[in-house]
N, C-alpha and C positions, 0 to 999 in steps of 0.2 A: 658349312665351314668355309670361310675363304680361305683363298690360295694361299695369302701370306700367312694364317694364323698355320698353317697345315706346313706350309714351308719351314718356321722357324720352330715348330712340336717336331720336324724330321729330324731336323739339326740338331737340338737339344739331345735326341735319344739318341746318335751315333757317334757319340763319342767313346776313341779306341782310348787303351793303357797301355801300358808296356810296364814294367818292373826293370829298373836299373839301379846296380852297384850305389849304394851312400856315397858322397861323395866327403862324407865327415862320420867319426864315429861314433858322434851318441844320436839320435836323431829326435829331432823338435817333437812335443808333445802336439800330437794331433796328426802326425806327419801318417798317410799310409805305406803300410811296408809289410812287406814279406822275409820272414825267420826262416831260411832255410837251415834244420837242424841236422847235427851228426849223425852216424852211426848209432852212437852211446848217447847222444840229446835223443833218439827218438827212441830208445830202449831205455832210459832212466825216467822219461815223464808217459810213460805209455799207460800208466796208470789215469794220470790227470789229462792228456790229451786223447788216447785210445791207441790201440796199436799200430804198428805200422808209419805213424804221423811222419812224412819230409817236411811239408814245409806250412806254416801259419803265416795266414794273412788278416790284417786287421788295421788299426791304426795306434799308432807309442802312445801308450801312458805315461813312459816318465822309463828314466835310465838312472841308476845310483845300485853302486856297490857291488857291481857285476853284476845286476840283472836288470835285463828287460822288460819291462812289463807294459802287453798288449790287450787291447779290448776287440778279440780273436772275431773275426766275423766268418773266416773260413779255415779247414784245414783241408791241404794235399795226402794224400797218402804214397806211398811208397808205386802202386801198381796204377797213379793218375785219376784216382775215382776225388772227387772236390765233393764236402761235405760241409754243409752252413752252419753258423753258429749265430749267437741272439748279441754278440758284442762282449762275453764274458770276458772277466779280467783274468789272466793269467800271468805267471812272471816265470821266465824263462831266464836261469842263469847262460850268462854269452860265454863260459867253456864249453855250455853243448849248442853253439850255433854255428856252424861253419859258416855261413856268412848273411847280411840285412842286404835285401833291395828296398829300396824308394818307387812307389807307384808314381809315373810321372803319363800326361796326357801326350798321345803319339800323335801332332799336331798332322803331322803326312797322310798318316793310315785316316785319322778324323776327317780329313778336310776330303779325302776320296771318298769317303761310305757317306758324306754327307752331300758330296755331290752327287754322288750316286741317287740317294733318297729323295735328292730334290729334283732331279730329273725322272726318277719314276713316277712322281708325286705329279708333274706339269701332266707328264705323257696322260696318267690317268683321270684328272681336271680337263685336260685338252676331248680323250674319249667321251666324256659325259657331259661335257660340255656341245660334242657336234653332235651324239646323239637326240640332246631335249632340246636343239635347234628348228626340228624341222615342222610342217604345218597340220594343224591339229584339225585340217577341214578335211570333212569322208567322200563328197563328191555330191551337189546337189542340193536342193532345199529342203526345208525341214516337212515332214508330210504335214498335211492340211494348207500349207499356206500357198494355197491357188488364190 
């Protein structure tokens, strides 16, 4: 593998998120976001989400008629356990949503873990690079050739 293909497959995989407040309140279809639910939102769908659900994360289907509807790729539970989901569609009425964040890329936190990666990345190129430097002769001629 060369350095550069190895440098920019670092890159690519260390990108951070953060989740932050909508800054509008229906959000673009396609958009990801997290549904943090109520009290009573995670006691009235616990049926169709499971018990305990705080918060769904996924990306908007579409907003009409007071409800939300996501194609849920994770749920939070109440004691922090994150549990996957396959993109199912679900629709959440926004009376049990206390409030939507928007996943947005944490260009700061990214640009450090990618620096980070690509300077682990040289370090270890650089080590295996001065080890298969050095010379491959044992000390002498080969036997028989007197």
């Amino acid at each position: 593998m060369h350095l550069e293909t190895a440098i920019a497959a670092g890159v690519a995989v260390t990108a951070c998120y953060t989740y932050r407040p909508l800054a509008i309140t229906a959000p673009q279809p396609g958009t990801p976001i997290a549904a943090t639910l109520t009290e009573t939102g995670s006691q009235e769908l616990a049926s169709y989400l499971g018990p305990d659900v705080r918060v769904v994360r996924g990306r908007c289907l579409g907003s009409a008629d007071g409800v939300l509807a996501i194609a849920v790729t994770s749920i939070e539970l109440d004691r922090g356990t994150t549990l996957s989901w396959q993109g199912e569609a679900v629709k959440l009425p926004e009376r049990l949503i206390a409030r939507v964040d928007e996943r947005r890329l944490a260009k700061g936190r990214s640009a450090l873990v990618a620096g980070s990666s690509v300077a682990a990345l040289a370090a270890v190129y650089g080590a295996f690079n001065l080890i298969g430097s050095g010379s491959s002769a044992v000390g002498g001629p080969p036997p028989g050739s007197k």
